[in-house]
OpenMM code with the backbone's topology and positions (N, CA, C; nanometers):
from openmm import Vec3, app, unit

residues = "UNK UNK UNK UNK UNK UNK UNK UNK UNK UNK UNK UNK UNK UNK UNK UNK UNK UNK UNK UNK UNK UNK UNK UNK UNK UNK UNK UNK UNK UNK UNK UNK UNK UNK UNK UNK UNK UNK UNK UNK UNK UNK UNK UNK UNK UNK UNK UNK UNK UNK UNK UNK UNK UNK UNK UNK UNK UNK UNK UNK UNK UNK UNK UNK UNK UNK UNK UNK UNK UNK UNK UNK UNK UNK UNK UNK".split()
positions = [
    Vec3(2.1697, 0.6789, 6.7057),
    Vec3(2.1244, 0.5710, 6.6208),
    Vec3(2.1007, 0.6232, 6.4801),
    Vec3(2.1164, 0.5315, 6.3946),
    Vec3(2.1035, 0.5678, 6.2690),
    Vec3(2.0481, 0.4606, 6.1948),
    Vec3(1.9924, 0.4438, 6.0837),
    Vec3(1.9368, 0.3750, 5.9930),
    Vec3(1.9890, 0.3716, 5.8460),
    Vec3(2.0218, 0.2501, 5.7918),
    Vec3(2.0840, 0.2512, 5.7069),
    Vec3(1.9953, 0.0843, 5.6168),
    Vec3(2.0469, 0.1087, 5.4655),
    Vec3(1.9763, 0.0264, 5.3875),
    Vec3(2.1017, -0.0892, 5.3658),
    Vec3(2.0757, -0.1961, 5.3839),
    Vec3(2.1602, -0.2748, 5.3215),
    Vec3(2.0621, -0.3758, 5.2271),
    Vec3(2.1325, -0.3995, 5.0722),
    Vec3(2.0665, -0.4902, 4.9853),
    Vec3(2.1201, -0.6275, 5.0372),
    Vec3(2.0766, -0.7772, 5.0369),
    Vec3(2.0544, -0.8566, 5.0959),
    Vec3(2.1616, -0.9465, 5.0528),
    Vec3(2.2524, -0.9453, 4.9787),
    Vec3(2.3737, -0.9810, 4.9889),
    Vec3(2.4789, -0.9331, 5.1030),
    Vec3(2.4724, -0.7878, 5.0851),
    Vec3(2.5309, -0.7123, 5.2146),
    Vec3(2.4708, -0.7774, 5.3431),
    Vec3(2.3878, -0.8005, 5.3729),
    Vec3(2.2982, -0.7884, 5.4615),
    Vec3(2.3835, -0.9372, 5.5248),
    Vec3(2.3766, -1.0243, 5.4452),
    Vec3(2.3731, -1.1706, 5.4527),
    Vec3(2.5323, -1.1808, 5.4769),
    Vec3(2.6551, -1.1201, 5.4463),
    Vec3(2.7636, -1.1287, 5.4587),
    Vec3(2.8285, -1.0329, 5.6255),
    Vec3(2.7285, -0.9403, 5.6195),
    Vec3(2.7514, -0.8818, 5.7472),
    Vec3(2.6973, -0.9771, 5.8766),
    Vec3(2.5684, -1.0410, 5.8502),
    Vec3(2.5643, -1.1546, 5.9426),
    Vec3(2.5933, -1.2495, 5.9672),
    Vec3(2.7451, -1.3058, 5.8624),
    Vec3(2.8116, -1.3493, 5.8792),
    Vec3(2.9095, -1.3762, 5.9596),
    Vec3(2.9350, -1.2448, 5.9409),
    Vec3(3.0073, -1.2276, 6.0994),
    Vec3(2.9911, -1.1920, 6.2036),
    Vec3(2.8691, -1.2055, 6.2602),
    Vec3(2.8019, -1.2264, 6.3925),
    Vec3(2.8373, -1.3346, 6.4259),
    Vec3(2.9023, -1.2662, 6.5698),
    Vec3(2.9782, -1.4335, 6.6922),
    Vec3(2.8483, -1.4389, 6.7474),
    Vec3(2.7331, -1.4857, 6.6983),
    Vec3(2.6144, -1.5551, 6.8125),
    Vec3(2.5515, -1.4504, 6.8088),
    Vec3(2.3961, -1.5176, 6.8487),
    Vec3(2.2680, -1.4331, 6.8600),
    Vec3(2.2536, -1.2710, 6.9320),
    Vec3(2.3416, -1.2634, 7.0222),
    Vec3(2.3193, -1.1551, 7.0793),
    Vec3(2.4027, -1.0607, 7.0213),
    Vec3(2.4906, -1.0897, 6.9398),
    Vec3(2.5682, -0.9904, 6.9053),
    Vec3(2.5099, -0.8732, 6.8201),
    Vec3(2.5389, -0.7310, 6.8703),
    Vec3(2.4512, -0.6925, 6.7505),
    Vec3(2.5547, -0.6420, 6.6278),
    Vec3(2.4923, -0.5776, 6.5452),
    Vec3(2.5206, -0.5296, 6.3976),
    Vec3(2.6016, -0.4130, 6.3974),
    Vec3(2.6221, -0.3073, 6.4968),
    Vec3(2.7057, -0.2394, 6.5677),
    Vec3(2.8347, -0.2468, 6.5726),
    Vec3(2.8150, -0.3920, 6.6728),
    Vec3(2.9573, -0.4703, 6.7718),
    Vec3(3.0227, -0.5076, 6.6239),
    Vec3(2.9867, -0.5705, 6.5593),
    Vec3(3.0165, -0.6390, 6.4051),
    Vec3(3.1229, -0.5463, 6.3211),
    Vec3(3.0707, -0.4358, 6.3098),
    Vec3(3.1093, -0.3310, 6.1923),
    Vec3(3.2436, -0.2581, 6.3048),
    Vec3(3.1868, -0.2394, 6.4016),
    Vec3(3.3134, -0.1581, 6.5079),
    Vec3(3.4439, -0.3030, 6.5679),
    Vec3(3.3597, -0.4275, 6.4956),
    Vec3(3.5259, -0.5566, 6.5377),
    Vec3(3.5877, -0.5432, 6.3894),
    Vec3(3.5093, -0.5623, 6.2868),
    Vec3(3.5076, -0.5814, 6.1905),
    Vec3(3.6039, -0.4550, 6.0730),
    Vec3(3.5406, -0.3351, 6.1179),
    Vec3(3.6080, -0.2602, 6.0098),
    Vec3(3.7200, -0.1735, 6.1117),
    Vec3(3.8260, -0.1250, 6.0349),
    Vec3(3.9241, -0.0589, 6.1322),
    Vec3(3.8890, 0.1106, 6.1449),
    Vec3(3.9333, 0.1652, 6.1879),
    Vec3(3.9287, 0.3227, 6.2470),
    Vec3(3.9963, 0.3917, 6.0955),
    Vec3(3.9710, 0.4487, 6.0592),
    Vec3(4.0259, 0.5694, 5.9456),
    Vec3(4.1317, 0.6445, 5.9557),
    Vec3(4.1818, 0.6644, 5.8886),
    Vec3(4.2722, 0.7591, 5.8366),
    Vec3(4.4283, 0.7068, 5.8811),
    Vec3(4.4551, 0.6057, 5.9653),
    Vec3(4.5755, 0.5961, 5.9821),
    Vec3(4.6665, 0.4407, 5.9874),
    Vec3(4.7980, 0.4689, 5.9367),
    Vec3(4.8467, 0.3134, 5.9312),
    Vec3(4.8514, 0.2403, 6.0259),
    Vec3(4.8507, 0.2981, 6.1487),
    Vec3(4.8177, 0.1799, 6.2982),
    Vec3(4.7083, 0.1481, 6.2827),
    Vec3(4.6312, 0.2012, 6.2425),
    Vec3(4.4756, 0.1330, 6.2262),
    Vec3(4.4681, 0.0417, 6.1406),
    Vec3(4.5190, 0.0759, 6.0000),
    Vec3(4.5396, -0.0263, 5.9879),
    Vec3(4.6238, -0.1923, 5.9603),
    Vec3(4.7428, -0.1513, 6.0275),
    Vec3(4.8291, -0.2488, 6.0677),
    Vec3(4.7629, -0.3441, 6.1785),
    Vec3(4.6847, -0.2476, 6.3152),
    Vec3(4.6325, -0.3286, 6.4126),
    Vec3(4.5019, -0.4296, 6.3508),
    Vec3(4.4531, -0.3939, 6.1847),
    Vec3(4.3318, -0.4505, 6.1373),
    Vec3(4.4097, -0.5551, 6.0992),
    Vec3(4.5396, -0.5526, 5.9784),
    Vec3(4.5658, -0.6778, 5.9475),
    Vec3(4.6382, -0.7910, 6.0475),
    Vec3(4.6518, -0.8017, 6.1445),
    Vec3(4.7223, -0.8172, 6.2418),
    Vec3(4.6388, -0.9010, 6.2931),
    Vec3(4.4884, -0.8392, 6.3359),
    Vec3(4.4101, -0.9197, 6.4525),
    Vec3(4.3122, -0.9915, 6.3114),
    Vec3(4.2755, -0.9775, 6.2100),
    Vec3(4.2319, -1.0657, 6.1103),
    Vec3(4.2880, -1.1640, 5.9865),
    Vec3(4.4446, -1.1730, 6.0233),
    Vec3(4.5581, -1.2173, 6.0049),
    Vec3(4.5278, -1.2443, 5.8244),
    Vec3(4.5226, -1.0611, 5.7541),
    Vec3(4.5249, -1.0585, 5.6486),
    Vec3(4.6571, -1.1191, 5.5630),
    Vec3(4.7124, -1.1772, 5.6207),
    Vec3(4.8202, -1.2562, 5.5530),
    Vec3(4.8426, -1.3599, 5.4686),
    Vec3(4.7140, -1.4187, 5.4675),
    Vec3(4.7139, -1.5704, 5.4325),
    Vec3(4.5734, -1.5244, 5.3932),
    Vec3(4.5215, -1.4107, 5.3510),
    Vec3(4.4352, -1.3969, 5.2520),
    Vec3(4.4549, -1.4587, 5.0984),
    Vec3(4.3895, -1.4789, 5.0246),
    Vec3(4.3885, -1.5659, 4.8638),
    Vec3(4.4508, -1.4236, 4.8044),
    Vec3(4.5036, -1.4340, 4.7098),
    Vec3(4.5370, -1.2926, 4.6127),
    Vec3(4.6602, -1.1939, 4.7105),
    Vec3(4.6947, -1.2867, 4.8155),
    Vec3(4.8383, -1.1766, 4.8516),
    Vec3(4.9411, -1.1216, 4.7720),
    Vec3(4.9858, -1.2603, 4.7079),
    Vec3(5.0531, -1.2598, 4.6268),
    Vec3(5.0769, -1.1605, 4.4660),
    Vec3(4.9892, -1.1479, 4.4845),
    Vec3(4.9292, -1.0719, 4.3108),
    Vec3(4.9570, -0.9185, 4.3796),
    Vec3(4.9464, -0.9397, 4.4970),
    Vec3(4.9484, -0.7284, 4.5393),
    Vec3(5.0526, -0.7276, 4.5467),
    Vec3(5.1803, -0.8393, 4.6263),
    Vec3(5.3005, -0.8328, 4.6995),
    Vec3(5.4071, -0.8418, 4.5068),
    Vec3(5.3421, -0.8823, 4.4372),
    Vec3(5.3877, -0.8684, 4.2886),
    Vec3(5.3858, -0.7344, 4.2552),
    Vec3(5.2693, -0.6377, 4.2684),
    Vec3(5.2747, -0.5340, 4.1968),
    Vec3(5.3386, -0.4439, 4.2509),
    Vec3(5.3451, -0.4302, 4.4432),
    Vec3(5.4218, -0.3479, 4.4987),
    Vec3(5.5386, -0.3344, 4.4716),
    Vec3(5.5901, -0.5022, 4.4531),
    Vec3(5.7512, -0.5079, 4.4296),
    Vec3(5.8094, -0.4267, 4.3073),
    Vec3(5.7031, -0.4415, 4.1795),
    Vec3(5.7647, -0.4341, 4.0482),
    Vec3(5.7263, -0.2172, 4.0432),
    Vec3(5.6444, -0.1774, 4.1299),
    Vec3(5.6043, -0.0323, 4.0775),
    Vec3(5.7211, -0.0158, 4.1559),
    Vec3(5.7844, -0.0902, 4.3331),
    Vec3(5.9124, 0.0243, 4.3871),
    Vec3(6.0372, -0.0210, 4.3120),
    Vec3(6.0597, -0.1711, 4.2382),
    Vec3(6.1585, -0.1179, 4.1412),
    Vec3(6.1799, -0.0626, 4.0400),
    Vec3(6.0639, -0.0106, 4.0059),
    Vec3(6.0183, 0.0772, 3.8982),
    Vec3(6.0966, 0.2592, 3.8883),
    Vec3(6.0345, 0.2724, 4.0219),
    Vec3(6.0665, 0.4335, 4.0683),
    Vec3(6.2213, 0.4317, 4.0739),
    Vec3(6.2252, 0.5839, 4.0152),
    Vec3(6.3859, 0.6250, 4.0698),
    Vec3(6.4416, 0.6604, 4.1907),
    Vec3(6.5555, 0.6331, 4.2465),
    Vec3(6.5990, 0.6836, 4.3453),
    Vec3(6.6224, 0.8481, 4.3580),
    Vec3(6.5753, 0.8933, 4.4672),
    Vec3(6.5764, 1.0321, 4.4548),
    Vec3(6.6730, 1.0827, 4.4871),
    Vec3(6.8088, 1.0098, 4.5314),
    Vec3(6.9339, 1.0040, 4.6378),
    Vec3(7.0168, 0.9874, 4.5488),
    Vec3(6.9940, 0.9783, 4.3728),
    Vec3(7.1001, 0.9564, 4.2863),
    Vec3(7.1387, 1.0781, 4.1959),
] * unit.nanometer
topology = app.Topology()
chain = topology.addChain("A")
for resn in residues:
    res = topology.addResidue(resn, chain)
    for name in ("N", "CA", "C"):
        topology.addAtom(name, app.Element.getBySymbol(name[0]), res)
């Protein structure tokens, strides 16, 4: 167990996503945030929170496009 400070915005957005009273604050952060360091982690995150149809996709799926036609081919 550990103890940690959250200021009350945090606080209020993390209990947000509590499915119901019993759930605790734990279960939340371990549904909620994905495992580290690797792209299955987080592919399986956008996947089961169907980051797709998030607001502002578009604006990232813009910049990715324009920095890889940006780069040179290394094959030329």
């Amino acid at each position: 167990m550990k103890t940690i400070t959250l200021d009350e915005d945090a606080y209020e957005r993390l209990k947000a996503w509590k499915k119901g009273r019993n759930e605790s604050f734990s279960s939340v952060v371990k549904r909620v945030i994905p495992e580290p360091g690797s792209l299955g982690a987080f592919l399986t995150f956008a996947e089961a929170h169907q980051t797709q149809s998030l607001a502002g996709n578009e604006v990232l799926e813009q910049a990715v496009e324009e920095r890889s036609s940006a780069k040179e081919d290394p094959w030329i």
